[in-house]
C-alpha positions in Angstrom: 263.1 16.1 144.0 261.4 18.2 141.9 259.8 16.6 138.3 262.5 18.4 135.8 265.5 16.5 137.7 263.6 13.2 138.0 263.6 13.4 134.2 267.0 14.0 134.4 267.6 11.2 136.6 265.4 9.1 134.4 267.2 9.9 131.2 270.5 9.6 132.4 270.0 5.9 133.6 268.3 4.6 130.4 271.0 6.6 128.4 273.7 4.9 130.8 271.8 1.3 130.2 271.6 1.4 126.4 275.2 2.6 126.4 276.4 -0.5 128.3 274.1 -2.6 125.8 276.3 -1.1 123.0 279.0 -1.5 124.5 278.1 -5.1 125.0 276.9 -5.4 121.4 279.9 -4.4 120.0 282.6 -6.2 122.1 281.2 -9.2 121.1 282.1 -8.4 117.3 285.0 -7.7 116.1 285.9 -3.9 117.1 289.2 -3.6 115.6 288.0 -5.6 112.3 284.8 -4.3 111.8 283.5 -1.1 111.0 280.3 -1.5 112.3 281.7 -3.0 115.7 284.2 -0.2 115.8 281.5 2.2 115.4 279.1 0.7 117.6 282.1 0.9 120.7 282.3 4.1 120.2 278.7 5.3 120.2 278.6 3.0 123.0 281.1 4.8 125.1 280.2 8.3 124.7 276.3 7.2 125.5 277.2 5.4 128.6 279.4 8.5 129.4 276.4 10.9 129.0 274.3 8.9 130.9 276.4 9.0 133.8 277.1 12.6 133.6 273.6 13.4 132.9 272.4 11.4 136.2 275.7 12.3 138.2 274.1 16.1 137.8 271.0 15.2 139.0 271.9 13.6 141.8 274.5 16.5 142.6 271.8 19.3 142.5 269.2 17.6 144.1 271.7 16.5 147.4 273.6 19.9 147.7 272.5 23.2 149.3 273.0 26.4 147.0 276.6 28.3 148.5 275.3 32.0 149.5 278.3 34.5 148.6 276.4 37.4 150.5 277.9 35.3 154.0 281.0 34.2 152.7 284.0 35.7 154.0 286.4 34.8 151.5 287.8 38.8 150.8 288.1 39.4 154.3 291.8 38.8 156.5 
């Protein structure tokens, strides 16, 4: 694993962690009532969401082999 996808990796976990913190945070206001809660879920959710693309990326690229189109036969019958 080279260092540029470890960061990745890295980022996307703390990104996914204080998503589900604010997630947390805000269910225990009141999220249809408050504005701040409301906000707060929301932010929440597209954070964790990043985070788990972000890592889910990482971990794709770094367990699968690059396809090679030079071998493929996918034109031929």
């Amino acid at each position: 694993m080279s260092g540029a996808t470890l960061a990745f990796l890295v980022v996307g976990i703390l990104a996914a962690l204080v998503g589900a913190g604010m997630l947390v945070a805000a269910l225990r206001g009141r999220p249809g009532e408050s504005r701040k809660s409301t906000g707060l879920l929301i932010a929440g959710m597209m954070v964790l969401a990043f985070g788990l693309v972000l890592a889910g990326f990482a971990i794709a690229w770094t367990t699968t082999e690059p396809y090679d189109f030079s071998t493929s036969n996918a034109g031929a019958n």
